[in-house]
Backbone bond lengths (Angstrom), bond angles and torsions (degrees), N, CA, C in turn:
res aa  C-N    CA-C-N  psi(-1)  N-CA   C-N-CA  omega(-1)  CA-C   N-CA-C  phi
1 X - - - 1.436 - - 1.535 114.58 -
2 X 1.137 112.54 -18.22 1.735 100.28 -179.93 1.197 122.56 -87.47
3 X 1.628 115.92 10.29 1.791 120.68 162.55 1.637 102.31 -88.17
4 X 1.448 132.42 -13.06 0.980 163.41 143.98 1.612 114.71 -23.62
5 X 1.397 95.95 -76.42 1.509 108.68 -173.26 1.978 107.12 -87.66
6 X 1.122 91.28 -15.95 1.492 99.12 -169.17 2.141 108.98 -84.18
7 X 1.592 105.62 -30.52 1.468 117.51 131.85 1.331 129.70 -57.40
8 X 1.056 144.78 -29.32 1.328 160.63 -158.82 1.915 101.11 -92.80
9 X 1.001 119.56 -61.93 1.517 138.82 154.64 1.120 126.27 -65.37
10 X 1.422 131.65 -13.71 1.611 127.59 148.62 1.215 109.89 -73.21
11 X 1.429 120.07 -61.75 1.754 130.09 -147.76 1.680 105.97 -98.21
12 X 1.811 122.47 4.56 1.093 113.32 178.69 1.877 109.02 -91.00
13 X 0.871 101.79 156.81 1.673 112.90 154.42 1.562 119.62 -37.78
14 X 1.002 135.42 101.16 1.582 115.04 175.91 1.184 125.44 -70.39
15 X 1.287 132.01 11.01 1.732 121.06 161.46 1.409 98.04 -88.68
16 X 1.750 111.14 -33.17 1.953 101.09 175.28 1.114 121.31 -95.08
17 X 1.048 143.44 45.75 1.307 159.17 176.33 1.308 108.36 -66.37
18 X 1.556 131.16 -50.77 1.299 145.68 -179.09 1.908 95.26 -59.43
19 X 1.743 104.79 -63.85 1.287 92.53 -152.09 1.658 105.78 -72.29
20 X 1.254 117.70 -0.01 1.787 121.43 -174.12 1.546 94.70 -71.65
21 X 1.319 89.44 -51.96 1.815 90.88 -169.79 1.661 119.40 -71.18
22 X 1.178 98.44 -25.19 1.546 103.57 176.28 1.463 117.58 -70.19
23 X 1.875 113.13 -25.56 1.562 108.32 168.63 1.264 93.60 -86.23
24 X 1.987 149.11 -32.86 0.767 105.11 -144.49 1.641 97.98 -80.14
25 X 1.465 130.35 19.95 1.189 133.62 176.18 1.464 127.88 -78.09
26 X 1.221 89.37 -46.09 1.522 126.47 176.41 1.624 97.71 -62.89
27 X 0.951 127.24 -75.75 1.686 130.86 -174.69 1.718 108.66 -59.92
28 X 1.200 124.93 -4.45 1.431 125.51 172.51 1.240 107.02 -89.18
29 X 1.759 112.30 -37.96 1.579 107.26 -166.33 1.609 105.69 -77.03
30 X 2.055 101.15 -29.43 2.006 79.01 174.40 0.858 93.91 -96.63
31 X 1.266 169.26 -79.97 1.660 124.15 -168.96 1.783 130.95 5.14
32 X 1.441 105.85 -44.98 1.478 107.42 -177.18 1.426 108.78 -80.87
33 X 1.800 108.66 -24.35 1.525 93.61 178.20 1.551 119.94 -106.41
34 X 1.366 102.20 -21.10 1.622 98.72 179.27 1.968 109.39 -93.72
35 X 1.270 124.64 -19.49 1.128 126.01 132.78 1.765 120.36 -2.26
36 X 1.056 119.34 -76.47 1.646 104.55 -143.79 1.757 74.72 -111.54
37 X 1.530 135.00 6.92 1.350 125.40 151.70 1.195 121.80 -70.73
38 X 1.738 118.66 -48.55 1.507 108.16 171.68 1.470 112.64 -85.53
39 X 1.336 114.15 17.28 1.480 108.79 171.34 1.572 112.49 -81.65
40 X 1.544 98.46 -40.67 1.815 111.69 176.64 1.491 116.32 -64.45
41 X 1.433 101.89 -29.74 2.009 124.33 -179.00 1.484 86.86 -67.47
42 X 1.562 132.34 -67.24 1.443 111.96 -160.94 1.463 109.95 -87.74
43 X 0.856 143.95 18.28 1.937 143.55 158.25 1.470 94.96 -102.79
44 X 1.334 144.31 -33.71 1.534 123.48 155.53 1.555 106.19 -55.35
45 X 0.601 155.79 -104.05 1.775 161.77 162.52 1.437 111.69 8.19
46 X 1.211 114.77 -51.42 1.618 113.13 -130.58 2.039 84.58 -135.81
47 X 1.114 117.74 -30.49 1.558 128.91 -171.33 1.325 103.84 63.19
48 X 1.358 114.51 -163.25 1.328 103.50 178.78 1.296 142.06 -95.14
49 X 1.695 122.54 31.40 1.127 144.36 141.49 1.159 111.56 -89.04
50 X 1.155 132.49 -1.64 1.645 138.74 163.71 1.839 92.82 -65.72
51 X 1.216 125.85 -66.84 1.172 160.10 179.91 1.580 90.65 -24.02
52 X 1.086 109.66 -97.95 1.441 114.55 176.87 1.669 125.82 -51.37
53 X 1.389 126.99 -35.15 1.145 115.61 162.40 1.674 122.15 -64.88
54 X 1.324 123.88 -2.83 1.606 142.15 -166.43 1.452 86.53 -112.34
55 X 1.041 133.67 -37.79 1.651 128.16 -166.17 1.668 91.96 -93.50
56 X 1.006 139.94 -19.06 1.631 129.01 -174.89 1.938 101.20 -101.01
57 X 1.551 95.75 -19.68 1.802 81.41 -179.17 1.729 98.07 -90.12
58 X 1.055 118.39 -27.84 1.554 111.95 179.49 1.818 107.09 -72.96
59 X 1.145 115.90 -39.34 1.794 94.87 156.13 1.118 136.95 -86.35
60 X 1.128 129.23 -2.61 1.611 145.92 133.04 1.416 104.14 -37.33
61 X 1.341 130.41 -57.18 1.383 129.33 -167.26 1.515 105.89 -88.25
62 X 1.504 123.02 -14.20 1.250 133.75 175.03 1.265 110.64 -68.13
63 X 1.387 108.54 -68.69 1.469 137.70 174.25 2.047 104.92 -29.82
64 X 1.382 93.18 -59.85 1.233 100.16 -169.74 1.884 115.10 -68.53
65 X 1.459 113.35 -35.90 1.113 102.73 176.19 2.178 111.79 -91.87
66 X 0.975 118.34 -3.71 1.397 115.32 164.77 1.723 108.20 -76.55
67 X 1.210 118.75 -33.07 1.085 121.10 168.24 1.818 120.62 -68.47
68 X 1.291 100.09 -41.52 1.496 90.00 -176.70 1.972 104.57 -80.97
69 X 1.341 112.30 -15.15 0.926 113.56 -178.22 1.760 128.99 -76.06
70 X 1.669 107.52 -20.59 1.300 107.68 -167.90 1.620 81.90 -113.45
71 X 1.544 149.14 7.99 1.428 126.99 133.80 1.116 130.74 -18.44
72 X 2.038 95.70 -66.59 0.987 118.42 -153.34 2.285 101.87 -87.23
73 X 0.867 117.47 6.59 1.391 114.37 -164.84 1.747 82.48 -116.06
74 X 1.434 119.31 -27.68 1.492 119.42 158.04 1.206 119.70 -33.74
75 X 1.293 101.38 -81.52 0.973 138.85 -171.67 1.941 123.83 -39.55
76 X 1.790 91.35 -44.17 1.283 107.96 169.53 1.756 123.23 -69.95
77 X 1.328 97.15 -21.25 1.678 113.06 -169.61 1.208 106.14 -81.03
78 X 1.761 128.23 3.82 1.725 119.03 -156.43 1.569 74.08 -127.11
């Protein structure tokens, strides 16, 4: 997490700096709890090739928006 926060503190606003970090707090803690709930939701469903086909479309969709995202932060820097 501290390449995380260390993005978070380059690319934020500096009067919002507090409130960036305060969701990105907020969105870690449900992560920790609804996390390993829809993890149990897709191995009931899906078993555990459910598991892995759900873990390759969420970095597929990762992949795709870190990519469209550091274009555009390119893009802004020229």
């Amino acid at each position: 997490m501290p390449t995380v926060q260390a993005m978070l503190a380059k690319y934020s606003p500096k009067k919002r700096i507090s409130q960036v970090f305060s969701w990105n707090q907020s969105f870690q803690a449900a992560g920790n709890v609804s996390g390993p709930m829809i993890g149990s939701a897709v191995v009931l469903i899906g078993g555990y090739r459910g598991v892995f086909i759900a873990t390759t479309i969420l970095a597929a969709i990762n992949l795709f928006l870190v990519r469209k995202n550091l274009r555009s932060i390119k893009n802004d820097g020229d």
